[in-house]
PyMOL Python script that loads the backbone (N, CA, C, O; Angstrom):
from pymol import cmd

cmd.read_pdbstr("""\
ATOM      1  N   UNK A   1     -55.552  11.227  21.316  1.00  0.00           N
ATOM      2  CA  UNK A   1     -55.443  10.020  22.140  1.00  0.00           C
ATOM      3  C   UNK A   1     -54.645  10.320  23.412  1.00  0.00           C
ATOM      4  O   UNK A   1     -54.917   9.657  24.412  1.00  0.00           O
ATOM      5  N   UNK A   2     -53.688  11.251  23.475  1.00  0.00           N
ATOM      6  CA  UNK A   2     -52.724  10.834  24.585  1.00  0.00           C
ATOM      7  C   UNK A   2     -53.324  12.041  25.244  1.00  0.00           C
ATOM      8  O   UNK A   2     -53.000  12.219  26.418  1.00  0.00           O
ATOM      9  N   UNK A   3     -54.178  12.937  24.665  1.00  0.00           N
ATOM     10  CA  UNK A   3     -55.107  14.403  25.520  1.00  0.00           C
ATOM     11  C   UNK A   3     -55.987  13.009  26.874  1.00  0.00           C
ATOM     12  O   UNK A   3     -55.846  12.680  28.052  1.00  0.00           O
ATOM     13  N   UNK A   4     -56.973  12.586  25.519  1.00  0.00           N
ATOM     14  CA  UNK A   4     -57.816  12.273  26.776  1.00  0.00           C
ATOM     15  C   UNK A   4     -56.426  10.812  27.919  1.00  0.00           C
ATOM     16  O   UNK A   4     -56.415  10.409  29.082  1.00  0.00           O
ATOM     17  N   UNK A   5     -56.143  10.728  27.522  1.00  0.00           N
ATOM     18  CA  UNK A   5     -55.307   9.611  28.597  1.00  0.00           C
ATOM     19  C   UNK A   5     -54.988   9.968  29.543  1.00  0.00           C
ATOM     20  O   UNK A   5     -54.952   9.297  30.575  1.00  0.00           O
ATOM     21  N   UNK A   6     -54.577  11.500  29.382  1.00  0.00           N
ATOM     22  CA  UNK A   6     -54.002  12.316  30.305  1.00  0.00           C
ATOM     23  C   UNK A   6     -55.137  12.965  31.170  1.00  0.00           C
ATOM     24  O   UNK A   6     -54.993  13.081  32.387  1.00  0.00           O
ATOM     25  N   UNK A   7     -56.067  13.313  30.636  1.00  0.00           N
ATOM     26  CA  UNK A   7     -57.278  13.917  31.187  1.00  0.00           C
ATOM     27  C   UNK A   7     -57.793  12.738  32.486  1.00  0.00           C
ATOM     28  O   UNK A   7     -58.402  12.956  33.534  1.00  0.00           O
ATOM     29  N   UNK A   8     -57.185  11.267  31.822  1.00  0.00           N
ATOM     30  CA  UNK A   8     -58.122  10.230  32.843  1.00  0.00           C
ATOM     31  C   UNK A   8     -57.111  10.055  33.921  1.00  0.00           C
ATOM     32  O   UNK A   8     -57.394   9.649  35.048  1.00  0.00           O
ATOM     33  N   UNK A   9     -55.901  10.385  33.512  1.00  0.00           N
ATOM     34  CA  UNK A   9     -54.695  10.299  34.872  1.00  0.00           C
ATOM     35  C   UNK A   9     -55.003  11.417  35.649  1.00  0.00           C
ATOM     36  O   UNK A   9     -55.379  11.193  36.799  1.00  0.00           O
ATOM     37  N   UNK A  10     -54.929  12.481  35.296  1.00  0.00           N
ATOM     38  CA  UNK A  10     -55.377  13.810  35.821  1.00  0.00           C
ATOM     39  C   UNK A  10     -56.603  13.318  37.316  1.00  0.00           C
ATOM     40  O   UNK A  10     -56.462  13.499  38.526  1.00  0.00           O
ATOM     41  N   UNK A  11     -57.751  12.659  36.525  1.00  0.00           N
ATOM     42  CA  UNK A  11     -59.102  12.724  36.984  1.00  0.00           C
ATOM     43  C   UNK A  11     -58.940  11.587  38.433  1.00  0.00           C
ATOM     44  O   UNK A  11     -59.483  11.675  39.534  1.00  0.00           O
ATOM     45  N   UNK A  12     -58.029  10.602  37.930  1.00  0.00           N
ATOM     46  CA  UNK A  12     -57.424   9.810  38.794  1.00  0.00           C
ATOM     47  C   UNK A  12     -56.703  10.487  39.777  1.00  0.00           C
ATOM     48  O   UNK A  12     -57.327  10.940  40.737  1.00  0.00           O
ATOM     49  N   UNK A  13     -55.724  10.607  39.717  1.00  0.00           N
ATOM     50  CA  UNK A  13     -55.188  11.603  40.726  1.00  0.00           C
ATOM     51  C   UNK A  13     -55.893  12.519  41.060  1.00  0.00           C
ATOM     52  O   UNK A  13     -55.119  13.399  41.437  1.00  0.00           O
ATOM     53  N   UNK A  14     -56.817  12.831  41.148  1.00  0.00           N
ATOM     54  CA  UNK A  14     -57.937  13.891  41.877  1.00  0.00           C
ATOM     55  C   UNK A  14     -58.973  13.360  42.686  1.00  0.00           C
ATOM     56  O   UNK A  14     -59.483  13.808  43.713  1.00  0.00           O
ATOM     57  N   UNK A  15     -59.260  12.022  41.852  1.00  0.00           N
ATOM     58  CA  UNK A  15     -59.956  11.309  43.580  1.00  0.00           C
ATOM     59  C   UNK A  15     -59.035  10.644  44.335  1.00  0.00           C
ATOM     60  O   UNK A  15     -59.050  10.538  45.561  1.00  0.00           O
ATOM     61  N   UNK A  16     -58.297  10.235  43.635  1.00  0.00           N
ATOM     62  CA  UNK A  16     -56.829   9.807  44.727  1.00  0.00           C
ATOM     63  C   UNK A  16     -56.765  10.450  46.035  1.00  0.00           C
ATOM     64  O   UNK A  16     -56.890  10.009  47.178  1.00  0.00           O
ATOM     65  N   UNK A  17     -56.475  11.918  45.435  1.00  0.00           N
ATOM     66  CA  UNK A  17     -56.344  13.056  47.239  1.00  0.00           C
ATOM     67  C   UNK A  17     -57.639  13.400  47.533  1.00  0.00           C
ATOM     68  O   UNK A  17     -57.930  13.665  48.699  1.00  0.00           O
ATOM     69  N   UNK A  18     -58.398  13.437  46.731  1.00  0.00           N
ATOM     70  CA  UNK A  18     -59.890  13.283  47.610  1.00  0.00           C
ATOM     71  C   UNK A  18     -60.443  12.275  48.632  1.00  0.00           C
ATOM     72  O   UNK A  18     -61.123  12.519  49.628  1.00  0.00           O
ATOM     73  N   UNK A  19     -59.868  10.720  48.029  1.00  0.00           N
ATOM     74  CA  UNK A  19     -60.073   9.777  49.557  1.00  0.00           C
ATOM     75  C   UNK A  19     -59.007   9.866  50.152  1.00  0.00           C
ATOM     76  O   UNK A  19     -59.106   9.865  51.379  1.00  0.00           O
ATOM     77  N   UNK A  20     -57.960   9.948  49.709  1.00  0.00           N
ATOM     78  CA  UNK A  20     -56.809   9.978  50.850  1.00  0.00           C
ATOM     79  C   UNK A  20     -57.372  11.307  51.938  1.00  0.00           C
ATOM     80  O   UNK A  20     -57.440  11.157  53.158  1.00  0.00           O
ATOM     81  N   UNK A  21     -57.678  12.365  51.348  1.00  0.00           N
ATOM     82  CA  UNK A  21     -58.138  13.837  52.239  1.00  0.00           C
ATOM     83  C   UNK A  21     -58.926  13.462  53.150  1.00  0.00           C
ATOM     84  O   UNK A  21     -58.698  13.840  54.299  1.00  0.00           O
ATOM     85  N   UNK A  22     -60.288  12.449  52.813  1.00  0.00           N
ATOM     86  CA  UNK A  22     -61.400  12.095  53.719  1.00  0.00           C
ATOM     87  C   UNK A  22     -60.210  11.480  54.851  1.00  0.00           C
ATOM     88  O   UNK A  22     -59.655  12.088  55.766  1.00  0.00           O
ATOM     89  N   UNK A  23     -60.071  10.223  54.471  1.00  0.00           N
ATOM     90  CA  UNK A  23     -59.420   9.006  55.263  1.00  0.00           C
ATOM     91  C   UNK A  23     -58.578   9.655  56.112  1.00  0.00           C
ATOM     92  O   UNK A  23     -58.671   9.294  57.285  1.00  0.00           O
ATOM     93  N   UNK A  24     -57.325  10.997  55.729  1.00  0.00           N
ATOM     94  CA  UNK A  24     -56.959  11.387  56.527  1.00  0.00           C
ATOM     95  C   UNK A  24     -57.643  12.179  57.965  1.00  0.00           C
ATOM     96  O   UNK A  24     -57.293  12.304  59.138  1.00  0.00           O
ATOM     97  N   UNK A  25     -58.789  12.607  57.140  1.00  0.00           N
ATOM     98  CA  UNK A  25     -59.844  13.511  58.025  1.00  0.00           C
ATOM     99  C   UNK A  25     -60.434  12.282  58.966  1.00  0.00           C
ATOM    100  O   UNK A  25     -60.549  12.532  60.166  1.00  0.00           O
ATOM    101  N   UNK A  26     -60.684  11.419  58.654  1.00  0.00           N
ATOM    102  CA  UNK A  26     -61.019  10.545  59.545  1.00  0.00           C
ATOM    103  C   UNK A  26     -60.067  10.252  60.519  1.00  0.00           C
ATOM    104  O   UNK A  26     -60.527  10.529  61.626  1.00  0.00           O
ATOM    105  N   UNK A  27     -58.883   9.788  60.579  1.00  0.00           N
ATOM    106  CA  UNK A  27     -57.721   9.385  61.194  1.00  0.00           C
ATOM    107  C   UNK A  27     -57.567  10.441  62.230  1.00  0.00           C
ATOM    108  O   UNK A  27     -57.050  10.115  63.298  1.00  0.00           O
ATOM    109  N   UNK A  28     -57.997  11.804  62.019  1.00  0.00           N
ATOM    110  CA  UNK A  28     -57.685  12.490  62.608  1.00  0.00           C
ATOM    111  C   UNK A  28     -58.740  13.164  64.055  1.00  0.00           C
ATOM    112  O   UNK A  28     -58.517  13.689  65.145  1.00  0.00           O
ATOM    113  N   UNK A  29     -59.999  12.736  63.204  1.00  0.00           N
ATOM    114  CA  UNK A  29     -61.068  12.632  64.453  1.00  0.00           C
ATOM    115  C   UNK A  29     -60.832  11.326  64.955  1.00  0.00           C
ATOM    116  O   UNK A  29     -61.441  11.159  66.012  1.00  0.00           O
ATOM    117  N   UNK A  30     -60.069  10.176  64.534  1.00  0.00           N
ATOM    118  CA  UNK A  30     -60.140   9.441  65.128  1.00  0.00           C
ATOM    119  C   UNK A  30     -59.312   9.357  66.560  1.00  0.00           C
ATOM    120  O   UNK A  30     -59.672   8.765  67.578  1.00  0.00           O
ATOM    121  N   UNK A  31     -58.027  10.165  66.331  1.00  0.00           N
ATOM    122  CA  UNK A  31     -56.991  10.240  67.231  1.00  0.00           C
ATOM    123  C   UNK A  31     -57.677  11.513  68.189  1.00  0.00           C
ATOM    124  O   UNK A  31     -57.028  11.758  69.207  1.00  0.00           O
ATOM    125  N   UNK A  32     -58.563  12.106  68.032  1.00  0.00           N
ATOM    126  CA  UNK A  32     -58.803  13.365  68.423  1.00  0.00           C
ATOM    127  C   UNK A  32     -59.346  12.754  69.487  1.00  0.00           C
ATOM    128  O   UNK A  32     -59.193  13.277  70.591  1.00  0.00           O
ATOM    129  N   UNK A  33     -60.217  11.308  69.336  1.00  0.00           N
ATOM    130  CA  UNK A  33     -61.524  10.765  70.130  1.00  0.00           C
ATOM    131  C   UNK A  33     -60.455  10.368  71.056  1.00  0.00           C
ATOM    132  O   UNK A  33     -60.594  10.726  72.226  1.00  0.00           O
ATOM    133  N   UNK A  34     -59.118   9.500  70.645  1.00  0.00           N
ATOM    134  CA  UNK A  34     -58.373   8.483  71.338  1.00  0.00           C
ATOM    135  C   UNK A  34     -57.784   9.288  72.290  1.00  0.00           C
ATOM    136  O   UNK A  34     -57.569   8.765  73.384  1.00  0.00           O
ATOM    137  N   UNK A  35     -57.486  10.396  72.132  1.00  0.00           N
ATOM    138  CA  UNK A  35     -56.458  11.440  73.254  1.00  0.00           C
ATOM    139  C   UNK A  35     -57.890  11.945  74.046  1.00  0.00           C
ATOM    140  O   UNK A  35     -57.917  12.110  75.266  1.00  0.00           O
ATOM    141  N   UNK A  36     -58.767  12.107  73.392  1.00  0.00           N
ATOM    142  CA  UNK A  36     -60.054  12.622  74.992  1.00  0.00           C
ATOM    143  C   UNK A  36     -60.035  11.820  76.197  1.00  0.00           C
ATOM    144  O   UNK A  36     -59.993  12.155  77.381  1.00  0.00           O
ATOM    145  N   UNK A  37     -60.097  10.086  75.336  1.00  0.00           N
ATOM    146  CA  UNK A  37     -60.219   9.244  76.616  1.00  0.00           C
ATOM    147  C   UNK A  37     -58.814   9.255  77.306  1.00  0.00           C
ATOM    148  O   UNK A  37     -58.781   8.943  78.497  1.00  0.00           O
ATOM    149  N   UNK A  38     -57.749   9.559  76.721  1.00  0.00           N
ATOM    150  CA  UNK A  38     -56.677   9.358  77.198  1.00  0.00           C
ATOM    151  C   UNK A  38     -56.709  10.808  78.620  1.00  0.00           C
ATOM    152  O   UNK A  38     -56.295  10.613  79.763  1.00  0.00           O
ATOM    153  N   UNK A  39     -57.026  11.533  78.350  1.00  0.00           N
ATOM    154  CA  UNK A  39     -57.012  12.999  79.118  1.00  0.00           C
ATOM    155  C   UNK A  39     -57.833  12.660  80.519  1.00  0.00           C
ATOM    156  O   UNK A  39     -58.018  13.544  81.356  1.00  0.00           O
TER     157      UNK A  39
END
""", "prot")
cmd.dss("prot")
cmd.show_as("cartoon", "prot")
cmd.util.cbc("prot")
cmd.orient("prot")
């Protein structure tokens, strides 16, 4: 019981930094776009 519980926290925290990773990746082309027009 407390294997798989852990297996589903595990699995959780792994898409956790997987959208946080995108979202950051986004944020970051986003600022990339905002400083072109700024230039």
């Amino acid at each position: 019981m407390m294997l798989s519980n852990a297996a589903v926290y595990v699995r959780r925290i792994l898409v956790d930094t997987q959208a946080s990773s995108c979202l950051t990746q986004q944020l970051v082309l986003l600022i990339a776009s905002i400083r072109k027009d700024i230039i």
